[in-house]
C-alpha positions in Angstrom: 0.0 0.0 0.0 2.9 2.1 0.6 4.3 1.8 -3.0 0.7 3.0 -4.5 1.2 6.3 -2.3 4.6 6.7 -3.0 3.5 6.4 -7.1 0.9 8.9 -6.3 3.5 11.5 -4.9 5.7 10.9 -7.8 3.2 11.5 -10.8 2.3 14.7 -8.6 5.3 15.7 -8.0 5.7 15.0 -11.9 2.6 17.2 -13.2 3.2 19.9 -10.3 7.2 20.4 -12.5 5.5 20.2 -15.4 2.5 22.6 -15.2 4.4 25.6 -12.6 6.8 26.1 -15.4 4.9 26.5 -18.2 3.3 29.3 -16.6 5.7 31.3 -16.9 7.6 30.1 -20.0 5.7 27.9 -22.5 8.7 26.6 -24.0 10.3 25.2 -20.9 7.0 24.0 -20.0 6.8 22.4 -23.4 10.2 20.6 -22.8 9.4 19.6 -19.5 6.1 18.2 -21.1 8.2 16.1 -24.1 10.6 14.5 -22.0 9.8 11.2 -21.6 9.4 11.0 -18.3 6.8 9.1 -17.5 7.4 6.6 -19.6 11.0 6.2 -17.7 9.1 6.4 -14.3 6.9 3.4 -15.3 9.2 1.3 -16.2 11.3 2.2 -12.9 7.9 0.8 -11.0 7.6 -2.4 -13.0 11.1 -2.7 -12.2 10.4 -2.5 -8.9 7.7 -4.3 -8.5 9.2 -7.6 -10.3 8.1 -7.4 -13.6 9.8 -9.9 -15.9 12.4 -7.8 -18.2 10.0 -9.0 -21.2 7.2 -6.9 -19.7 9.2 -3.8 -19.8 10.7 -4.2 -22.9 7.5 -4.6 -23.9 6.3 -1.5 -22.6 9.2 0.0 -24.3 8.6 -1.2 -27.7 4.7 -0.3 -27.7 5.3 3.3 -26.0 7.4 3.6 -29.2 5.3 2.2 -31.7 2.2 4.6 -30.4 4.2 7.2 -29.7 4.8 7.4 -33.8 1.3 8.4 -34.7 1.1 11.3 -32.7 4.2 12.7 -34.1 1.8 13.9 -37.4 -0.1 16.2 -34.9 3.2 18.3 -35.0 
């Protein structure tokens, strides 16, 4: 139960360094925004939580693969 808090007070920590900066400058709150981040953070938790490496390459290759299609927004 501890590790669900502690997740919680990492993606708000997360959104919180994210969102303060881009009040005052859009572009470093835009680079904050592109970083990839979360992505790192959630494989860090499977990680910890003893997912098999296969599940977070996984993870890796999919985030990748949908990450693509949104690229044609920009």
């Amino acid at each position: 139960m501890s590790w669900l808090i502690i997740k919680y007070l990492i993606t708000a920590t997360v959104i919180v360094a994210a969102s303060e900066p881009a009040k005052r400058s859009d572009k470093l709150g835009a680079l904050i925004v592109a970083l990839p981040t979360f992505t790192i953070l959630t494989m860090i938790c499977l990680y910890v939580e003893k997912q098999s490496t296969e599940k977070i390459a996984n993870h890796a290759w999919y985030t990748f693969w949908y990450a693509l299609p949104t690229l044609s927004i920009f």
